[in-house]
Every structure is written in C-alpha cells, then in structure tokens.
C-alpha positions in Angstrom: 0.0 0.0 0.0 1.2 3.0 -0.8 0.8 6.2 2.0 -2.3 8.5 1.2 0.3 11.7 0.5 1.8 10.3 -2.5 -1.0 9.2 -4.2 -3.6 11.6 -3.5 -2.2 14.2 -6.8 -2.5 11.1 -8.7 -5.9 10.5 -7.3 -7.3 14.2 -7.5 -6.2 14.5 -11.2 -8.8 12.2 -12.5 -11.2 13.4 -10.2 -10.9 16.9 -11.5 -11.6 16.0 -14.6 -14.7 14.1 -13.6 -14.0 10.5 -12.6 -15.9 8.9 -9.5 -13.4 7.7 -7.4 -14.7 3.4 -6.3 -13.3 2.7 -2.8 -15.0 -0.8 -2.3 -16.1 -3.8 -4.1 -19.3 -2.9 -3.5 -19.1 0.8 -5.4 -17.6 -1.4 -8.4 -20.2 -4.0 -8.6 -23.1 -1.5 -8.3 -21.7 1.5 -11.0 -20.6 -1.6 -13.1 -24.3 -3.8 -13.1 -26.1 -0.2 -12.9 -25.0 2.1 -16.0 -26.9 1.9 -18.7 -24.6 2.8 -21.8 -20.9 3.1 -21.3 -18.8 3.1 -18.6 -14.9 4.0 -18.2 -13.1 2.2 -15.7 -9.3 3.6 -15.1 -6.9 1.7 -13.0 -4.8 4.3 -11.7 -1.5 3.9 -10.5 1.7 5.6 -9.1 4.1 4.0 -12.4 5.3 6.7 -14.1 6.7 5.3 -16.7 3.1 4.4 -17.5 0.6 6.2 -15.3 2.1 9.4 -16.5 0.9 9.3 -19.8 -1.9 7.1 -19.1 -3.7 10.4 -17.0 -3.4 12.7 -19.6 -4.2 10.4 -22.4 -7.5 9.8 -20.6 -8.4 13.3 -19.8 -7.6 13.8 -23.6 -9.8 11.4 -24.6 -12.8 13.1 -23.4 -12.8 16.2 -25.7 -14.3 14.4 -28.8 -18.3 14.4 -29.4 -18.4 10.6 -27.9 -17.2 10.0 -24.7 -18.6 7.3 -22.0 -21.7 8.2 -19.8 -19.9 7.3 -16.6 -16.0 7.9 -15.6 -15.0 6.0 -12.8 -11.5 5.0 -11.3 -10.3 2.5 -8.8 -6.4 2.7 -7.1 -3.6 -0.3 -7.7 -2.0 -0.2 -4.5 -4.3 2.0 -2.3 -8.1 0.3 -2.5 -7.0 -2.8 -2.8 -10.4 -4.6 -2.5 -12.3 -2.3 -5.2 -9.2 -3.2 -7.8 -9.2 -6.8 -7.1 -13.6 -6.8 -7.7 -12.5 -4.8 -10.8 -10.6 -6.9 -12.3 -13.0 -10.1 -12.1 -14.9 -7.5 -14.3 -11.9 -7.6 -16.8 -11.6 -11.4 -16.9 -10.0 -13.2 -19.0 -7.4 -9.9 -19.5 -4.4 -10.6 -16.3 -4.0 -7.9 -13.7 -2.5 -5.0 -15.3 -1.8 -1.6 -13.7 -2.3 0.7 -15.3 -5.1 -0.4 -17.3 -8.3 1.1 -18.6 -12.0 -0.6 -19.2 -14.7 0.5 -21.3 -17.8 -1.3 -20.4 -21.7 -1.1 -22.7 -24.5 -2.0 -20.9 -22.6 -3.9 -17.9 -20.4 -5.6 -20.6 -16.5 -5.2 -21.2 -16.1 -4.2 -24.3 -12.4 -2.2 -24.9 -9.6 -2.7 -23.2 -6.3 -1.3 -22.6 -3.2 -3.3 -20.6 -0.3 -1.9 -19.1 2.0 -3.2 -22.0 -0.8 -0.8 -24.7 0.1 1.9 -22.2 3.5 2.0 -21.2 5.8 3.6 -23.8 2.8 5.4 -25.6 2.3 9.1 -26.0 -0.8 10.5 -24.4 -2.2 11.1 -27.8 -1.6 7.6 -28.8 -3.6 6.5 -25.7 -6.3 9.4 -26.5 -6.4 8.0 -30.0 -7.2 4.6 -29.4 -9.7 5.1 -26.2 -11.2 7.7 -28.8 -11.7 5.0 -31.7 -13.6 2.6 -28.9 -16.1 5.8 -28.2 -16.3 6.4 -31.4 -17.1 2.5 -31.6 -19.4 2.1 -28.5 -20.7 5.2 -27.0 
C-alpha cells in the first residue's frame, strides 16, 4: 500500500476532470451492473513510466463528441479490494496496472493493458480510447 500523500495528486487528477473515485467492491459492482450505456473504468497507479501518460491520455480522450456516460477510477495499490472486484470484471485480461476498461451496458467491451500503455504518448492512448467511443458510446 502506498501512503495517502503520495497518491492523493495522482488521485485528485482524475477526479478533476470528472472521474468517480470506487473505494470498495461494493461501489464497483453496483456502477458496473447499474450504468446503462458506457462506462470507463481507469486503473490508476503511481508507475510513471506508465501512469504518466496514461492520465493525460485519458483526460484527452474526453474532448471528442463521444465520450462514455460514466468515468470512474479504482487505485492499484491503495483500494486494494475495489481493484481486485475490478478486475473479475476484466476477466479473461491478467491484472495489469495501469489499465483502462470500457464497459456497454454492464459488458466489457475495450480494453487497454499496461503493456498498450506504457511507452505510448498520451495522444496515442487518447487516439485509441477515442476510436472505442467512437465505436461504443
């Protein structure tokens, strides 16, 4: 676990820009069984080498017409328990942190591993959560 200090700029960045933060497993089961249309997921994490361009990407991906009815974000290494309930939601994709979900109608439908993340350019993160709106929403 990582202390509440370090993360909570990495926390409060997606919440600015309009993400729900899920705490427990309850939270994720309920926002996941209970939005109708789409639904981001963001696994946020303190990796820079991937999390760093994985916020901005995100936040970027949000200024086209289509964008997900619902942005919500779970922490690897902080809420432990809403991350683990996540990611029986992203099944059969292994744990990966960072990672992002896009879910339709309580189903997964897009999905973004650490390895599509890590080494990519914001815009190239934008780009492809952008093509799965553009897709699903």
């Amino acid at each position: 676990m990582y202390p509440a200090e370090l993360v909570a700029p990495m926390k409060q960045d997606l919440v600015n820009a309009g993400f729900e933060q899920l705490v427990s497993p309850v939270q994720v089961d309920e926002v996941i069984a209970n939005t109708a249309g789409t639904l981001l997921v963001v696994v946020n994490s303190v990796c820079g080498c991937a999390a760093g361009n994985m916020r901005p990407g995100v936040k970027l991906s949000l200024n086209g017409d289509k964008k997900p009815a619902k942005l919500t974000t779970v922490f690897a290494g902080v809420d432990g328990e809403a991350v683990a309930q996540a990611r029986k939601h992203f099944l059969p994709y292994p744990p990966s942190s960072p990672s992002i979900a896009l879910f339709k109608d309580g189903e997964l439908v897009h999905f973004l591993e650490r390895h599509h993340i890590e080494g990519g350019t914001a815009q190239m993160i934008a780009e492809n959560l952008t093509e799965a709106y553009n897709e699903f929403c």
